[in-house]
C-alpha atoms as one frame of an Amber mdcrd trajectory, in Angstrom:
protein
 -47.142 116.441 -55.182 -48.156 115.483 -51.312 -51.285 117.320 -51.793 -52.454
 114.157 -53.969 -51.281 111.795 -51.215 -53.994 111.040 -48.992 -53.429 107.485
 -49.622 -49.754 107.354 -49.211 -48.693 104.910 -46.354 -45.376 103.753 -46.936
 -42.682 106.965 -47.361 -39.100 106.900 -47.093 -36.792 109.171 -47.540 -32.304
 109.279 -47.975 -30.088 111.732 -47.941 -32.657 115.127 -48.303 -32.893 118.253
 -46.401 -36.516 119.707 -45.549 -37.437 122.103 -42.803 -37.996 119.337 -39.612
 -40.138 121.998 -38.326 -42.818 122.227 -41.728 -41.652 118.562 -43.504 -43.398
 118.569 -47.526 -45.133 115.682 -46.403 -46.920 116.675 -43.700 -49.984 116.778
 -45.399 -49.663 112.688 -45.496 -52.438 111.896 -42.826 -52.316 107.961 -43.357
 -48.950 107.614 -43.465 -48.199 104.518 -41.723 -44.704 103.759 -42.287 -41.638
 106.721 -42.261 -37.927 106.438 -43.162 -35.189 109.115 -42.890 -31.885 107.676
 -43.608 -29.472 110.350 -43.696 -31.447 113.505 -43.553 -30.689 117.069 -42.503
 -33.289 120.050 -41.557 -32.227 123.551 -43.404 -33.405 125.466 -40.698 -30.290
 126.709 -37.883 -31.401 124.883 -34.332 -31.673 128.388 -32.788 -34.409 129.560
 -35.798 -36.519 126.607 -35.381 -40.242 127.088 -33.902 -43.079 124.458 -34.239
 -45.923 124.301 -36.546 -48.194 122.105 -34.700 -50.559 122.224 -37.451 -47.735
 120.794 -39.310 -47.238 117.622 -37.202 -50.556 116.143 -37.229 -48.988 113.172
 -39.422 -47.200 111.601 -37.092 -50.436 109.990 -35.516 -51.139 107.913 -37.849
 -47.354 106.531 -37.741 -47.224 102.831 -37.080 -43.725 102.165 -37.980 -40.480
 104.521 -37.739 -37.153 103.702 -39.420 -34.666 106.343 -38.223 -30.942 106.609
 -39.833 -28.614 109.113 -38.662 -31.115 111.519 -38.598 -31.522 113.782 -35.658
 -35.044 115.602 -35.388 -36.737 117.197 -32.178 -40.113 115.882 -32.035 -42.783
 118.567 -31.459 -43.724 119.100 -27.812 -47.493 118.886 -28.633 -48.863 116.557
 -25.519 -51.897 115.688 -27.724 -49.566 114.786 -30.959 -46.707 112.468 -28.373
 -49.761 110.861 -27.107 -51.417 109.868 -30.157 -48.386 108.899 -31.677 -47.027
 107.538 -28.487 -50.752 105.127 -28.981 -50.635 104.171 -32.064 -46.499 103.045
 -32.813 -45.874  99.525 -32.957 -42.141  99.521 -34.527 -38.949 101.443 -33.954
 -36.005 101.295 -35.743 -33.172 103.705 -34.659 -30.273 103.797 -35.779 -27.501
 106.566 -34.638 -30.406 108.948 -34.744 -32.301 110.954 -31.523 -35.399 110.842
 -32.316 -37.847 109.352 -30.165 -36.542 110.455 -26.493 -39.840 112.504 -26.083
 -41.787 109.166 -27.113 -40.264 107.198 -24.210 -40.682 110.379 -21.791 -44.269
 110.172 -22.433 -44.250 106.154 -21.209 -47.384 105.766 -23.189 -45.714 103.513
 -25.357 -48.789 100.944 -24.940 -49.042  99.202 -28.309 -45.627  99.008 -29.512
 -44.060  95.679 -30.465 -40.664  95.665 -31.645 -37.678  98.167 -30.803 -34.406
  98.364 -32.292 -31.684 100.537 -31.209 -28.356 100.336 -32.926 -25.173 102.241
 -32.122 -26.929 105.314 -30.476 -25.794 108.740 -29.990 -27.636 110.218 -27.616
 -28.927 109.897 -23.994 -33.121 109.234 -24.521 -33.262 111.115 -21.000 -31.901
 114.405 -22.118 -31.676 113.912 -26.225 -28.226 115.456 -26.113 -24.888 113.861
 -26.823 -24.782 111.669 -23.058 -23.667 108.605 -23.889 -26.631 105.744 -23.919
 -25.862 104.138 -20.332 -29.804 103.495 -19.279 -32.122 101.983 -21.332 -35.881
 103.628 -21.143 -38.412 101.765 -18.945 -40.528  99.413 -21.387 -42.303  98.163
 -17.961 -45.699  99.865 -19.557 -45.049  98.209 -23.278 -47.468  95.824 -22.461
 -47.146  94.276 -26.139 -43.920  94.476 -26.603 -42.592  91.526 -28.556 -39.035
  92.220 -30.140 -35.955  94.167 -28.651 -32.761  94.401 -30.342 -29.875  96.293
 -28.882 -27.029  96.398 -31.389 -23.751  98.349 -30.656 -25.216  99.823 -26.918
 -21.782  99.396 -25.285 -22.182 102.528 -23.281 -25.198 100.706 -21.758 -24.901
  99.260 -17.959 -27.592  97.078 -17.656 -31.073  95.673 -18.669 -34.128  94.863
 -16.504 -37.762  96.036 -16.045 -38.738  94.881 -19.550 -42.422  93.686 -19.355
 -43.794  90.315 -19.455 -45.410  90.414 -23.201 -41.320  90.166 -24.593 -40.779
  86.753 -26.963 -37.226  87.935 -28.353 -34.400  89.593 -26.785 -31.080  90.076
 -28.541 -28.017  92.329 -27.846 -24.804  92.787 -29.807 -22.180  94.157 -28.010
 -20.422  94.905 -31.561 -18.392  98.172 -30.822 -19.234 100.786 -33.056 -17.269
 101.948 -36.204 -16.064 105.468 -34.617 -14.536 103.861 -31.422 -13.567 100.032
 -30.022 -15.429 101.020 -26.736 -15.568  97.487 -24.874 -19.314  96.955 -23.585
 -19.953  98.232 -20.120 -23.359  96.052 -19.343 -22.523  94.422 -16.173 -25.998
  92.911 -15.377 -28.925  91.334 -17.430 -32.131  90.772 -15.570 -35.084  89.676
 -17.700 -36.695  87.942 -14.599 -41.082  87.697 -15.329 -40.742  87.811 -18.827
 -42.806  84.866 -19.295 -43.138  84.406 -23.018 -38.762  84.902 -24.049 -38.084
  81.825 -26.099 -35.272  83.147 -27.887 -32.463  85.479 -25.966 -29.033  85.995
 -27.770 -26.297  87.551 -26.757 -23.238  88.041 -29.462 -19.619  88.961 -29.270
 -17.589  90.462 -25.890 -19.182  91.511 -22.649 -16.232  91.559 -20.626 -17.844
  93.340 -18.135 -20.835  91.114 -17.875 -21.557  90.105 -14.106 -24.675  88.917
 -13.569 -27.354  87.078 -16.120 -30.788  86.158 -14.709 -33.216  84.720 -16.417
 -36.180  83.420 -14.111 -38.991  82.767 -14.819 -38.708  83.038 -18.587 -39.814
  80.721 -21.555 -36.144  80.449 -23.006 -35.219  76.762 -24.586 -31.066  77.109
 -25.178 -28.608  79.284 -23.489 -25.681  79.604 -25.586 -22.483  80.779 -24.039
 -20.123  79.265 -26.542 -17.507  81.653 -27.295 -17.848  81.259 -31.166 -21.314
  83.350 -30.061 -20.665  85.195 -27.297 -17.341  85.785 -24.793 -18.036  86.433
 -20.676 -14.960  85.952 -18.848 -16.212  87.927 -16.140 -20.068  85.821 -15.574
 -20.138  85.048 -11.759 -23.890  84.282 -11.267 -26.721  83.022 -14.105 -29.975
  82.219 -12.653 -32.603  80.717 -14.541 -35.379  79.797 -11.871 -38.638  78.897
 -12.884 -37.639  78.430 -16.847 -39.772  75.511 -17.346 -38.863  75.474 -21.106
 -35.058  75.281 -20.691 -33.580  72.017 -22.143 -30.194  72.985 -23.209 -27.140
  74.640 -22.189 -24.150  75.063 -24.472 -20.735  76.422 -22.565 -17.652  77.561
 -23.497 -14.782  74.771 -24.530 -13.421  75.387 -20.970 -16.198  76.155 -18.764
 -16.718  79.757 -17.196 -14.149  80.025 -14.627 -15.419  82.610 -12.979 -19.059
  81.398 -12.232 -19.878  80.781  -8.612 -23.639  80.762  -8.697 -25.304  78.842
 -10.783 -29.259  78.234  -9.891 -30.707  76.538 -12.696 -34.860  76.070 -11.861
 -37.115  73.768 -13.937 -39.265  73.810 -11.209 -40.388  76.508  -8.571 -40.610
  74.365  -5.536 -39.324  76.592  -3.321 -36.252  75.071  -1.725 -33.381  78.161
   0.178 -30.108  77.557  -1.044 -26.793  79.240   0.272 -25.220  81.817  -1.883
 -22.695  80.691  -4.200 -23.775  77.424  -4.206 -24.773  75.639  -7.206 -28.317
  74.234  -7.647 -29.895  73.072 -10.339 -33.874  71.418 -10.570 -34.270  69.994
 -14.026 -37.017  67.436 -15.520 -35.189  65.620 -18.046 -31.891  63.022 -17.258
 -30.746  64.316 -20.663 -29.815  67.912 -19.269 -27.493  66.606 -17.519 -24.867
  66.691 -20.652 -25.626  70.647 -20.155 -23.959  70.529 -16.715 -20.794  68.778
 -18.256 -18.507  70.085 -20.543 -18.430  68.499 -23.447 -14.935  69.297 -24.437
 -13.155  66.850 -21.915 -11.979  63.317 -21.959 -13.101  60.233 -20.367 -11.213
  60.776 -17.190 -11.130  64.418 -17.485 -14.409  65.294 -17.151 -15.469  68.350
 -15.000 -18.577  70.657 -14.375 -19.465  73.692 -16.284 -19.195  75.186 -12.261
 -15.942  76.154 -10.413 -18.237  75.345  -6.927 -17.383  72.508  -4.876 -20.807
  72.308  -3.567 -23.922  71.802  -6.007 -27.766  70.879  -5.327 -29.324  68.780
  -8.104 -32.955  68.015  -8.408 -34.656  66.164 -10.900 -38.638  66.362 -10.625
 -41.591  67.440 -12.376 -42.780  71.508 -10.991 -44.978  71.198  -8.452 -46.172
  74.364  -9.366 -46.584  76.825 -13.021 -46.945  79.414 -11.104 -43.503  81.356
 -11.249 -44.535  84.602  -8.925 -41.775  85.244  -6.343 -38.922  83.338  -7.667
 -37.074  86.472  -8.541 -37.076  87.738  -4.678 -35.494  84.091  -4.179 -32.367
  85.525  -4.815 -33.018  88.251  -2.051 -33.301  85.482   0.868 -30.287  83.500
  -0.191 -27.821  85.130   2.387 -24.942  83.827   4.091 -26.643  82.774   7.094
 -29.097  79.889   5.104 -28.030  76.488   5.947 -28.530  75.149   2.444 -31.627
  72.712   4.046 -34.820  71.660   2.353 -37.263  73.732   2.801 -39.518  70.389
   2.318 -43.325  70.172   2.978 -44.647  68.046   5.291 -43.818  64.433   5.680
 -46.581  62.225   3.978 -48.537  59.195   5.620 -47.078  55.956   5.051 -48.280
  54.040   1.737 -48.773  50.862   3.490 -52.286  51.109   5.522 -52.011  51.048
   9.245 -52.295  47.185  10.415 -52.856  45.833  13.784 -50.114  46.333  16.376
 -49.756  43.071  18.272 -46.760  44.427  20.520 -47.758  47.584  22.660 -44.344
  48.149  24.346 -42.673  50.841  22.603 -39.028  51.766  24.535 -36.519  49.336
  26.229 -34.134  51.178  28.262 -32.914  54.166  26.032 -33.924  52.633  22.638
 -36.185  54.522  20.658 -38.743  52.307  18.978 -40.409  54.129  15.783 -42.416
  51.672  13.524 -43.080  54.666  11.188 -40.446  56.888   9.162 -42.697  59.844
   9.887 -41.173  60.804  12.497 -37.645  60.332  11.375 -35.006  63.382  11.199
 -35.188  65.528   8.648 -32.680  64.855   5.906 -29.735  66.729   5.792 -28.594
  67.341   2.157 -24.506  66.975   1.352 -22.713  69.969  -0.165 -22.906  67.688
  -3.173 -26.247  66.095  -3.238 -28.853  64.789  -6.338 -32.843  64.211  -5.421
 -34.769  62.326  -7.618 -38.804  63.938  -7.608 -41.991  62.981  -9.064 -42.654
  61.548 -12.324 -39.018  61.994 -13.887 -38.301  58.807 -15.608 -34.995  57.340
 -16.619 -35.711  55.899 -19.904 -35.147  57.731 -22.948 -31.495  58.626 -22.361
 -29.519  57.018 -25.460 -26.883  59.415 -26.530 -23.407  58.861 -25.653 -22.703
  62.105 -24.311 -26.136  62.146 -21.894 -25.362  58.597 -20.774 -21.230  59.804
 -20.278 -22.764  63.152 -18.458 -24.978  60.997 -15.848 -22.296  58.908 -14.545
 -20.145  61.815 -14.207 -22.590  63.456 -12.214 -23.905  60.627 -10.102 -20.141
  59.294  -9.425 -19.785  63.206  -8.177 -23.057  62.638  -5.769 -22.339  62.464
  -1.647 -26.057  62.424  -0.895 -29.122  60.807  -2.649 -32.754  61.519  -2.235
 -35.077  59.685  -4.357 -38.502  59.952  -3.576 -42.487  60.340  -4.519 -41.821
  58.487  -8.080 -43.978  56.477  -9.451 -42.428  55.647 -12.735 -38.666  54.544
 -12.348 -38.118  51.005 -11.466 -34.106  51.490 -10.287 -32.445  54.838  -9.733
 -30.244  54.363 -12.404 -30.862  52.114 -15.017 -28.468  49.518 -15.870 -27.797
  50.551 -19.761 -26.835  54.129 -18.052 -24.012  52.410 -15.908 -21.563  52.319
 -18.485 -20.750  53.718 -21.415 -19.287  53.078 -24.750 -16.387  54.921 -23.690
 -15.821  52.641 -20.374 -17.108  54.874 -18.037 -18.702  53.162 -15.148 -21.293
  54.408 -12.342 -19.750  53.107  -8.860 -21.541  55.885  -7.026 -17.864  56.490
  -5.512 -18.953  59.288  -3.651 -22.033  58.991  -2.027 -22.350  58.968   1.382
 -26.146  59.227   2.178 -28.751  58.047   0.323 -32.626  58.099   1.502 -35.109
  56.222  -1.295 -38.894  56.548   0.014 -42.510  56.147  -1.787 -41.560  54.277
  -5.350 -44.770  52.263  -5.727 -42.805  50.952  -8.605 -39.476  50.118  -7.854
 -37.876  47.028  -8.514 -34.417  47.246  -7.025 -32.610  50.156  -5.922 -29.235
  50.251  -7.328 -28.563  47.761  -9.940 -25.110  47.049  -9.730 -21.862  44.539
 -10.567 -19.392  43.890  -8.035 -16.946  43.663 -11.080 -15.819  47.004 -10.531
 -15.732  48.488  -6.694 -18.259  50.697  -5.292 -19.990  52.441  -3.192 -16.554
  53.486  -1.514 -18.138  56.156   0.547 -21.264  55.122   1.349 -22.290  55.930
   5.446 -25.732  55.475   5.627 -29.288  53.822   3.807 -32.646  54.690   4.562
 -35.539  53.554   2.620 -39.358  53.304   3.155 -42.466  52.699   1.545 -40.897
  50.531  -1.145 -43.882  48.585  -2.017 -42.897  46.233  -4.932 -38.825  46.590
  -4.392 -37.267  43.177  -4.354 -34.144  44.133  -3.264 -31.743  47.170  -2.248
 -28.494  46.165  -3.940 -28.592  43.338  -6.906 -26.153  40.542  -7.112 -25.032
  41.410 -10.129 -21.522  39.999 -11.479 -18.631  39.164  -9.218 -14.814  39.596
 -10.044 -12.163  37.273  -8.549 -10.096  40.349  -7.801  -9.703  41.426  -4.364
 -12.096  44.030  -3.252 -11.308  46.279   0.131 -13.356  49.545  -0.622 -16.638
  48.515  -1.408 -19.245  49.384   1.190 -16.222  49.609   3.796 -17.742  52.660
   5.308 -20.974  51.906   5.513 -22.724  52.275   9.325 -26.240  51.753   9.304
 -29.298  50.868   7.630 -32.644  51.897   8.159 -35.652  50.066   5.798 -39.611
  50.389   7.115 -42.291  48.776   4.877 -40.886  47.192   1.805 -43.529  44.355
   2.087 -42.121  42.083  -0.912 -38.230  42.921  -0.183 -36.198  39.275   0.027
 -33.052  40.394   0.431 -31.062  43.491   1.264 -27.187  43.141   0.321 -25.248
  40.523  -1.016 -21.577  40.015  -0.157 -20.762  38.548  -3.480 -17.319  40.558
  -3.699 -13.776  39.371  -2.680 -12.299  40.598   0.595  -8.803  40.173   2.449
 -10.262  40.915   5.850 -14.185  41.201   6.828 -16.876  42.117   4.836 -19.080
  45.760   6.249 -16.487  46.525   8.699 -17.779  49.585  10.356 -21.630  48.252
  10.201 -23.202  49.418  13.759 -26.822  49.655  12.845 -29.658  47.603  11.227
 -33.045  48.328  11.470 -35.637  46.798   9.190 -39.133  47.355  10.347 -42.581
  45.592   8.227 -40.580  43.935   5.845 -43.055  40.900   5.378 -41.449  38.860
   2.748 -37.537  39.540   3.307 -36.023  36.126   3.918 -31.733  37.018   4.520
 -30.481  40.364   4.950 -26.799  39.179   3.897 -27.050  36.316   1.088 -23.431
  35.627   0.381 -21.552  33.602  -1.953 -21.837  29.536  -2.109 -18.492  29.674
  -1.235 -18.808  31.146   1.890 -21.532  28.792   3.269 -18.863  27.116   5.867
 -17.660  30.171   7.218 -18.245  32.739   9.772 -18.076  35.959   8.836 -17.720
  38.986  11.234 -19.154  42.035  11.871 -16.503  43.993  13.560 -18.741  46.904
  14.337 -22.146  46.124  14.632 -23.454  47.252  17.904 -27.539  47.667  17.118
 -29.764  45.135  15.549 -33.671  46.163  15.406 -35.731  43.602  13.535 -39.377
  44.293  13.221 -42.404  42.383  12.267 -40.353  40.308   9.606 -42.410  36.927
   9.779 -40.466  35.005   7.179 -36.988  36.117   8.210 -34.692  33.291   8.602
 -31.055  34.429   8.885 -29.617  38.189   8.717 -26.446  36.261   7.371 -26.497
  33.077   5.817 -23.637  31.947   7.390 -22.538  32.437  10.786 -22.221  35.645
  12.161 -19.155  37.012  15.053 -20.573  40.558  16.362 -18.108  41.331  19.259
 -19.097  44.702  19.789 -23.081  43.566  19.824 -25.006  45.706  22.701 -28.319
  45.563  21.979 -30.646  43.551  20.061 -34.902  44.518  19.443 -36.841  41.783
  17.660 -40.765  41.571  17.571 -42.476  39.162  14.995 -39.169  37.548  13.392
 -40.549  33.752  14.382 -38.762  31.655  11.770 -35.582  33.184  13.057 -33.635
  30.490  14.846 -29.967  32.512  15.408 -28.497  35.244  17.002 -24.941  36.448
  15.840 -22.050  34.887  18.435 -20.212  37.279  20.413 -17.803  38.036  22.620
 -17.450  36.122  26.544 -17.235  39.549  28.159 -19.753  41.771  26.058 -23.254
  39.856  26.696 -25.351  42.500  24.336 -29.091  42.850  25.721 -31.777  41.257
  23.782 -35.169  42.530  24.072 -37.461  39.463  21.892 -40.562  37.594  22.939
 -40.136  35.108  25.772 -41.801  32.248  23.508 -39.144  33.021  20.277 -36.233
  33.424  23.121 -37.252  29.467  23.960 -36.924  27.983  20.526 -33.313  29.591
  19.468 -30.953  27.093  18.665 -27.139  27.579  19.934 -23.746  26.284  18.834
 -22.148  26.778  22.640 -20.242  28.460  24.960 -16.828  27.476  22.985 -18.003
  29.550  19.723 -19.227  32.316  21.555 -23.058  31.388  20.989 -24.670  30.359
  24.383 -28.097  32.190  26.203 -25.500  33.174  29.077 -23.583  35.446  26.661
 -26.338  37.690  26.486 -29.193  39.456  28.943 -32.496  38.546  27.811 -35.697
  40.924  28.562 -39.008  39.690  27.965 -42.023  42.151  27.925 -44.792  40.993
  30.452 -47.205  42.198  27.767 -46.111  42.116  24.458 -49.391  40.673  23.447
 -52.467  42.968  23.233 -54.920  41.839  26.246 -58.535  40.697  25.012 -61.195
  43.186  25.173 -63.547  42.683  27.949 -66.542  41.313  26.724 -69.954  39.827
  28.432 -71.504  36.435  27.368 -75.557  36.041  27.909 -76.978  32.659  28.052
């Protein structure tokens, strides 16, 4: 019958027994597609010799299906090679067949391999359990793999770039209730993965990285998949990834979570969490979505996490798998940032040329500022995200969670976002408010489009932690904090810890901070530092309430005051100010300013100001603590820039 079969191409065969070693349809030299399901060879292992004439068949094979069928493929190099060339699908299932194939590692064309519950080692062909899986590193069109009932198998990696589908059931197989012994999963390079599934328990499951893949959602849930054991997923590089879905309660186990939209490269210390994503929405991947209002927590045990939001600087995801290599216990968890960019504002004219009085250090230029240190607990805000287009519930619920759980803030290089947070993302449906509770440093620099900072009522208190503010190159910003709504409540938390703040070249900012809020004692009390440099149109630092007009208010801290080419400046507070700790004040430019603060009889602060602006201040006397002999004046002898030399001819 075979002998008429030169065009057969599709052959499958169930439950026969033929001699493996002469099969009737080896005279089939297009077959294309073979399936034994269940077949048996009648001749005794030790009786068995190889016709190679006999084998030519199998290269023309395209596609085997192999079901509990065992069969020693001939050792023919020139038949394993051709057939090796020319298979594109695998299907084996409780069969040991194709060891030799994957010895060969010639395996160039072939694009989808499944393996279910498998019998044998494919090193050795005997009855080893299946621990390793074969290198695929040279299946350079590889496309599908499907591991189904592998729990003898350890772990996965080396699979080559070309794979778009990965998927491994750990379901145990019907002869034994063997848990799964895979303890890692690396799938780092494989660019093109969009779709990776893992199903039932892996209780011995470790490690999962996934950098530098194309996967979209990560599901963990335990309806899909159960790993109680999962200390570290990384997923650097995954430029695709929009979605996380967790357990009900988290992973309790996880310590390392390094989630990578983008593959700046920034070192991170081990067991840290970091996470770089492009999208505010992801955020309601980082918080479980199980929990309450007021019970909200992070899909992370960690009590330190990195989160960036920006656009990759880069596609290029080479290297971000040795990433994990250089995270060691000695990295300091710093940016590893580039260089510090030129101011946005063009250089202007310097009239004063002094540039130190006694040991202050005069910088008109953030360039050469410290470099920010990052909080365990710290959110940056990169190029080109943008904050509209959050509108869910849960994303809006997820961002205030996060941001309340901030202690540092870094927003920078955006040209898009008008406030860090919008207002409609403050609060939620369910009450939830952004009061930014945590944060303790916050650094906002080169926004060409920023409005105001935070936007934010004094309704509810805030900002309990904040230490320091540094902004710069804020070029249409018209103020830091809004005024927002006030509450009649009393208010004692709210910007109570705050110590300095730093702003260079917001040219249209009018006013900083207003102390709109209720207080039983004074307002900023641990303020020691102001510094606003080439802030052209800023007219009060501290606007205050209408009610307050009549009253002094006092600093109880404040100890620096550095005021900078501010030309329409006309009080720092609009009432009366008591600084009793003052020591030094540095002003240059600031000519519509007509008041210092008063201070104390026995402190007399140094003021280092222009000789002509020193003339014109106006005092309220010795009695209130606001007289020229409570305070040391220094004038520079050449605070103007001299005249060029020039000659005149007649």
């Amino acid at each position: 019958m075979f002998h008429q079969s030169e065009n057969l191409h599709v052959f499958k065969l169930c439950r026969c027994t033929f001699h493996f070693s002469s099969p009737p349809f080896h005279c089939c030299h297009n077959l294309r597609f073979l399936g034994l399901d269940c077949c048996q060879d009648l001749q005794p292992k030790e009786d068995r010799k190889q016709d190679t004439t006999r084998m030519e068949f199998f290269k023309s094979l395209w596609v085997i299906d192999i079901c509990n069928t065992h069969w020693d493929l001939p050792s023919s190099p020139e038949i394993i090679g051709q057939m090796a060339a020319n298979i594109r699908e695998m299907h084996i299932r409780r069969g040991s067949f194709w060891h030799i194939i994957f010895a060969s590692g010639q395996l160039h064309d072939l694009r989808k391999l499944r393996v279910i519950d498998p019998t044998c080692s494919w090193e050795t062909g005997g009855k080893d359990e299946f621990t390793v899986l074969p290198s695929l590193s040279t299946s350079t069109s590889l496309k599908t793999l499907v591991l189904d009932g592998c729990v003898g198998l350890e772990h996965v990696e080396g699979l080559p770039p070309s794979l778009e589908s990965f998927i491994l059931d750990a379901r145990p197989r019907n002869d034994d209730f063997k848990e799964a012994k895979i303890s890692h999963i690396s799938l780092v390079g494989c660019a093109r993965l969009s779709d990776f599934t893992l199903r039932r328990s892996l209780p011995n499951l470790e490690e999962l990285d996934l950098s530098g893949t194309g996967v979209k959602t990560l599901d963990l849930t335990t309806q899909v998949v159960q790993v109680p054991r999962l200390h570290n997923i990384i997923l650097l590089g995954c430029l695709q990834l929009h979605c996380i879905l967790w357990p009900e309660k988290g992973l309790p186990t996880l310590t390392m979570l390094h989630i990578g939209t983008s593959v700046c490269p920034v070192q991170i210390k081990q067991h840290d969490v970091y996470v770089t994503i492009m999208d505010l929405r992801f955020f309601q991947s980082l918080v479980l979505q199980s929990n309450a209002r007021f019970n909200s927590q992070f899909c992370w045990t960690s009590t330190r996490f990195y989160i960036n939001l920006c656009v990759p600087c880069t596609t290029n995801v080479k290297g971000q798998s040795q990433m994990k290599k250089k995270m060691g216990p000695c990295n300091s968890g710093q940016i590893m940032a580039p260089p510090i960019p030129k101011s946005l504002t063009p250089n202007t004219y310097t009239t004063y040329i002094d540039i130190s009085v006694g040991n202050i250090i005069i910088d008109h230029s953030y360039n050469n500022r410290m470099q920010f240190q990052p909080s365990g607990c710290h959110v940056e805000i990169g190029m080109e995200i943008s904050n509209a287009g959050v509108e869910s519930e849960q994303a809006i619920n997820a961002i205030i969670f996060a941001m309340n759980k901030a202690k540092s803030l870094h927003v920078h290089e955006n040209s898009s976002i008008t406030t860090v947070i919008l207002s409609e993302h403050m609060i939620s449906l369910s009450r939830m408010s952004l009061r930014w509770k945590d944060l303790k440093e916050c650094h906002v620099v080169r926004c060409p489009k920023m409005h105001t900072v935070f936007t934010i009522n004094y309704y509810y208190p805030c900002f309990h932690e904040i230490q320091s503010f540094w902004a710069a190159d804020l070029l249409m910003v018209h103020c830091i904090w809004s005024k927002g709504r006030t509450h009649s409540g009393i208010d004692n938390t709210s910007f109570v810890k705050l110590k300095s703040i730093h702003l260079y070249s917001c040219p249209r900012l009018k006013f900083v901070l207003p102390l709109l809020w209720t207080i039983s004692r004074s307002y900023l009390p641990n303020l020691e530092n102001l510094h606003i440099v080439n802030c052209g149109y800023l007219k009060t630092v501290f606007p205050v309430h209408p009610g307050l007009r009549e009253s002094v208010l006092e600093f109880p801290s404040l100890k620096h005051i550095h005021l900078y080419e501010l030309p329409k400046l006309q009080h720092i507070c609009v009432v009366k100010m008591l600084t009793l700790k003052l020591e030094r004040v540095w002003l240059r430019g600031c000519w519509t300013l007509r008041r210092l603060p008063a201070v104390g009889r026995d402190s007399h602060p140094v003021v280092d100001c222009e000789k002509d602006w020193w003339e014109k201040l106006e005092w309220d006397g010795l009695e209130a603590g606001h007289h020229p002999s409570l305070f040391e004046p220094r004038h520079s002898s050449y605070y103007k820039m001299p005249l060029e030399r020039v000659s005149i001819l007649w």
